[in-house]
C-alpha positions as CSV (number, residue, x, y, z in Angstrom):
1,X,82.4,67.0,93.7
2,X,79.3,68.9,93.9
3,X,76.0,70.1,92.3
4,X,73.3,71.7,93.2
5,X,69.7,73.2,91.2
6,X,68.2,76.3,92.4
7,X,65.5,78.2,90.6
8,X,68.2,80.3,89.4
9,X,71.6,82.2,89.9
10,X,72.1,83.6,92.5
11,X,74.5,84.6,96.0
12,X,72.1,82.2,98.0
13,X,72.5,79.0,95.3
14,X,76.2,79.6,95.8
15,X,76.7,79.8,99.5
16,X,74.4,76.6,99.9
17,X,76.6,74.3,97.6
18,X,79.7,75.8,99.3
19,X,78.1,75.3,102.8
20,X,77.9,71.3,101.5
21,X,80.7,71.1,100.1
22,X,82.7,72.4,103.1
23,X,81.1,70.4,105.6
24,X,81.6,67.0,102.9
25,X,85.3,68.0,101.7
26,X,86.5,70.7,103.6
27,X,88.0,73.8,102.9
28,X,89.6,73.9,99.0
29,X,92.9,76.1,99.0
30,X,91.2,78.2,96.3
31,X,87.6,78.8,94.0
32,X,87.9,79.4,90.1
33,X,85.3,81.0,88.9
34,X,83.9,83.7,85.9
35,X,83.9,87.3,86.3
36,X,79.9,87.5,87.5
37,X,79.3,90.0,89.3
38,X,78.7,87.2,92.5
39,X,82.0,86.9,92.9
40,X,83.6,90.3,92.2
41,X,82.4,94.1,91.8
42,X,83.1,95.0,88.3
43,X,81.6,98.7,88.6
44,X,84.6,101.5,87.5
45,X,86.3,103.0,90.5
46,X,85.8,100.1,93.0
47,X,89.2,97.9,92.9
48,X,89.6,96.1,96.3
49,X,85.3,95.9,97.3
50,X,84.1,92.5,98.1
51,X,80.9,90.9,96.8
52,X,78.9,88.7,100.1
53,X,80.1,85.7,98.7
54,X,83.9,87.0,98.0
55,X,83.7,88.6,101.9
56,X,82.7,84.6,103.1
57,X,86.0,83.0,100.7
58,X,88.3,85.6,102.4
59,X,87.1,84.9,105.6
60,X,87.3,81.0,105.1
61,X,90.7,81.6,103.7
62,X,89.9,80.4,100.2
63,X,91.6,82.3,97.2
64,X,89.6,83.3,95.0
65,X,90.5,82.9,91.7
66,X,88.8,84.6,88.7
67,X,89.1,83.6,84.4
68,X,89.4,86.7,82.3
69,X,87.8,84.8,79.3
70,X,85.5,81.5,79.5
71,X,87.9,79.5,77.7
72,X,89.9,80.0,80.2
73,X,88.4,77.2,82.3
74,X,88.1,75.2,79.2
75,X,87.4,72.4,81.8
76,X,84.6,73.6,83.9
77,X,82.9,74.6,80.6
78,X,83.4,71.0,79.2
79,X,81.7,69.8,82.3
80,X,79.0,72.3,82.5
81,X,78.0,70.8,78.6
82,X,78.6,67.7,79.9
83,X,75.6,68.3,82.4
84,X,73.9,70.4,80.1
85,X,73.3,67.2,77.9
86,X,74.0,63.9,79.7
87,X,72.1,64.7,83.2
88,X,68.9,66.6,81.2
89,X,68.7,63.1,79.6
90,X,69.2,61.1,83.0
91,X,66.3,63.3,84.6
92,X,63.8,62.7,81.7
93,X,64.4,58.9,81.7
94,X,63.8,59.1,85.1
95,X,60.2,61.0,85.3
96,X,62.1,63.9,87.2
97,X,61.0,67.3,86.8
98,X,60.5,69.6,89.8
99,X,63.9,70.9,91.5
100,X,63.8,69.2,95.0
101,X,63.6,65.8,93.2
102,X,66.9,67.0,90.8
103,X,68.7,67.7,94.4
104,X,67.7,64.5,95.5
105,X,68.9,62.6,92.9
106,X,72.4,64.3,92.3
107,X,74.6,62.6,94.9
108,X,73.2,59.2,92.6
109,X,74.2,61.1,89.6
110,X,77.9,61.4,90.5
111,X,78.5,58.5,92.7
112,X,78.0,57.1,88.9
113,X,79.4,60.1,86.7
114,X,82.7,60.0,88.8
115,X,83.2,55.8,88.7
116,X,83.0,56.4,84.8
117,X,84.8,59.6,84.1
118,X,87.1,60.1,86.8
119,X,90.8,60.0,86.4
120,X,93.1,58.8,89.0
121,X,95.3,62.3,90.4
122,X,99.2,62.0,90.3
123,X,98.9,62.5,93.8
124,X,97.1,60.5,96.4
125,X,97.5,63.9,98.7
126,X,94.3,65.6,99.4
127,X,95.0,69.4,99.4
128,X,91.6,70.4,101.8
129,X,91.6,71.8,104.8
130,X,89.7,71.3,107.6
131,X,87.5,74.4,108.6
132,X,88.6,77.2,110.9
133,X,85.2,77.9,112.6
134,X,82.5,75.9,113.9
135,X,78.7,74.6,112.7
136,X,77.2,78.5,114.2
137,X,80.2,80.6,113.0
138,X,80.2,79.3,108.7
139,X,76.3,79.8,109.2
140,X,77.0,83.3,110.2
141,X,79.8,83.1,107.3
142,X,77.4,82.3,104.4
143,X,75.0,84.7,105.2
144,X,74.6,88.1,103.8
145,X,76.0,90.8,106.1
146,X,74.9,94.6,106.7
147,X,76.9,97.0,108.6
148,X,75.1,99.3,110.5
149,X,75.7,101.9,113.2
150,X,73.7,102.0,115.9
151,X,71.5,105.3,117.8
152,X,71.9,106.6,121.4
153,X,69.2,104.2,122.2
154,X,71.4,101.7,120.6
155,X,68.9,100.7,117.5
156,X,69.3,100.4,113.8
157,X,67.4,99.0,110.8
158,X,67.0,96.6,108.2
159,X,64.3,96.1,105.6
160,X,62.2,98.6,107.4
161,X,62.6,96.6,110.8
162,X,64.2,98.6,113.7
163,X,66.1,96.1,116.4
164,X,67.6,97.6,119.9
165,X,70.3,95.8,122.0
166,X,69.5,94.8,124.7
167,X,72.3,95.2,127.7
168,X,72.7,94.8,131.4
169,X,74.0,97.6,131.6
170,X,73.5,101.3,129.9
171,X,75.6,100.3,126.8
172,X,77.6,103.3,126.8
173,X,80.7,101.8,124.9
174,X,77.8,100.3,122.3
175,X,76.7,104.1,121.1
176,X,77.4,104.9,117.7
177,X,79.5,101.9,117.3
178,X,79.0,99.9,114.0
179,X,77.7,96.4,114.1
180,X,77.1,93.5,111.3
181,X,73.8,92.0,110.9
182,X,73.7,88.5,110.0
183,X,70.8,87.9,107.6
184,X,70.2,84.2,107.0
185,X,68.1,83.2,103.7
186,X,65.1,81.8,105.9
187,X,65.1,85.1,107.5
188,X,67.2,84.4,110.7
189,X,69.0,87.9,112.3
190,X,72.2,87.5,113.8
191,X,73.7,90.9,115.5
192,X,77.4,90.5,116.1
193,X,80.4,93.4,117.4
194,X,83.6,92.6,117.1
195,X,82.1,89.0,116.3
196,X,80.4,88.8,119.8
197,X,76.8,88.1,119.4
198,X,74.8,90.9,120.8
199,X,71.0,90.2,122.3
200,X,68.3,92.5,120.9
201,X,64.4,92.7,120.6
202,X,62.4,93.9,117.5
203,X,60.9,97.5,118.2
204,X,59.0,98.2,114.8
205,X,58.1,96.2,111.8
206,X,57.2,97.8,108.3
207,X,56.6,96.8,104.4
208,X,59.7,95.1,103.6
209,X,61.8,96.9,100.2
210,X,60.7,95.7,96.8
211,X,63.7,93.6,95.9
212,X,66.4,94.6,93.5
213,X,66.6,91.9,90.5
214,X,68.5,91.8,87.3
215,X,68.3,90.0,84.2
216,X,69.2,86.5,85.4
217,X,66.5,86.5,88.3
218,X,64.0,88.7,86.8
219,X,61.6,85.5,85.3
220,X,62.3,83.9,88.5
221,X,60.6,87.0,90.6
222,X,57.9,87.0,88.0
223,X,57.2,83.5,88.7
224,X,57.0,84.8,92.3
225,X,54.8,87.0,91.8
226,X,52.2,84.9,90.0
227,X,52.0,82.3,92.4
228,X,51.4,85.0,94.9
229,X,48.9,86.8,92.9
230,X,47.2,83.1,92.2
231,X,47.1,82.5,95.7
232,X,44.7,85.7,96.8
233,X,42.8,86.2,93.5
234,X,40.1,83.7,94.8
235,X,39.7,86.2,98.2
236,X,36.5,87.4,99.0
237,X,36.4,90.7,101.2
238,X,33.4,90.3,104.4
239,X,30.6,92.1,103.7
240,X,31.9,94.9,105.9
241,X,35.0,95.2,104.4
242,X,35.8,98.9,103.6
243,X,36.1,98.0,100.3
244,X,32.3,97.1,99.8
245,X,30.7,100.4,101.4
246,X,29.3,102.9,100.0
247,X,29.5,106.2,100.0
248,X,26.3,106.6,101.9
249,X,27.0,103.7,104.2
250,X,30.1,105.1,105.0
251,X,28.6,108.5,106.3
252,X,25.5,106.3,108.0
253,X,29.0,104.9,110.0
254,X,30.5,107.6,110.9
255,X,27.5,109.8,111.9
């Protein structure tokens, strides 16, 4: 009912198949799912905290649902080698081999998988729901959120950028009060307080924090990394560039 490649695991490749496969099915009354630390904090001491994507299924109301072992979902498994073998095949019979052409193909894939495999239900009731909020608000949903709490001036920041609200008035009742930032994945910043979006301008840009990785997107920020470092290794620095003076030039400058 849905699939989707990303370069690999992570909260963002599972809030964009759930965004399309809300908007094509509607809400499911529940999500099954592993014990991955995307879908539930497994550190000691923190029963009842909610992982980003966990915080967007409770506010969807959809139960989430978590296997203790992995043959505990013998059936997703069975699929997942299922796709694992038979679509690997399908893509290199068909020339495919970059990620956006996989995506593009999928909906082909199991128009074709389903008409061979599927079994007719018991039940010709379909248990979705239709969804709560609208187009803006499951944007806002499947975003990552920060709670911050804002200055006298009413400010806060995020990834070294420091955004003020911006009022009619003085914004007394806005002092010191927390607010959620909305941070899309192409970068897009949402402020909302007690969901009411709040207007703000950008005061102060810095470096933005070395991402935090671990071991299932660690080859994927490598990759990154080369690319990037392939991109600028051909630049040349102008001839005045500080990095080509002298020592003697330098003082010649400056005297």
């Amino acid at each position: 009912m849905g699939l989707h490649f990303s370069p690999t695991e992570t909260t963002q490749s599972y809030m964009e198949t759930l965004s399309d496969y809300l908007h094509q099915w509607g809400r499911p009354v529940s999500l099954y799912s592993d014990k991955h630390s995307i879908f539930r904090v497994n550190r000691a001491n923190c029963e009842g905290e909610l992982t980003q994507l966990s915080r967007a299924l409770k506010t969807l109301d959809i139960e989430a649902i978590h296997a203790n072992t992995p043959q505990a979902k013998g059936r997703v498994e069975r699929a997942n080698k299922t796709l694992q073998d038979r679509l690997v095949k399908e893509l290199r019979l068909k020339g495919i081999s970059t990620i956006e052409e996989a995506n593009q193909y999928l909906p082909d894939f199991m128009k074709q998988y389903n008409q061979r495999f599927a079994v007719k239900p018991g039940s010709d009731i379909d248990a979705h729901r239709k969804l709560l909020h609208n187009e803006t608000e499951v944007k806002q949903i499947l975003s990552i959120h920060h709670q911050r709490k804002l200055t006298k001036n009413l400010s806060c920041q995020l990834n070294n950028i420091e955004y003020q609200i911006i009022t009619k008035t003085k914004g007394y009742r806005l002092r010191q009060s927390y607010v959620t930032l909305c941070e899309s994945f192409n970068g897009e910043i949402t402020i909302l307080q007690k969901g009411n979006t709040l207007a703000f301008r950008t005061l102060n840009k810095g470096e933005k924090p070395i991402p935090i990785v671990d071991e299932k997107t660690i080859h994927h920020a490598i990759e990154q990394a080369k690319l990037k470092q392939e991109k600028y290794s051909s630049y040349k620095p102008r001839v005045d560039h500080p990095w080509k003076r002298t020592y003697k030039n330098t003082e010649r400058l400056t005297a």
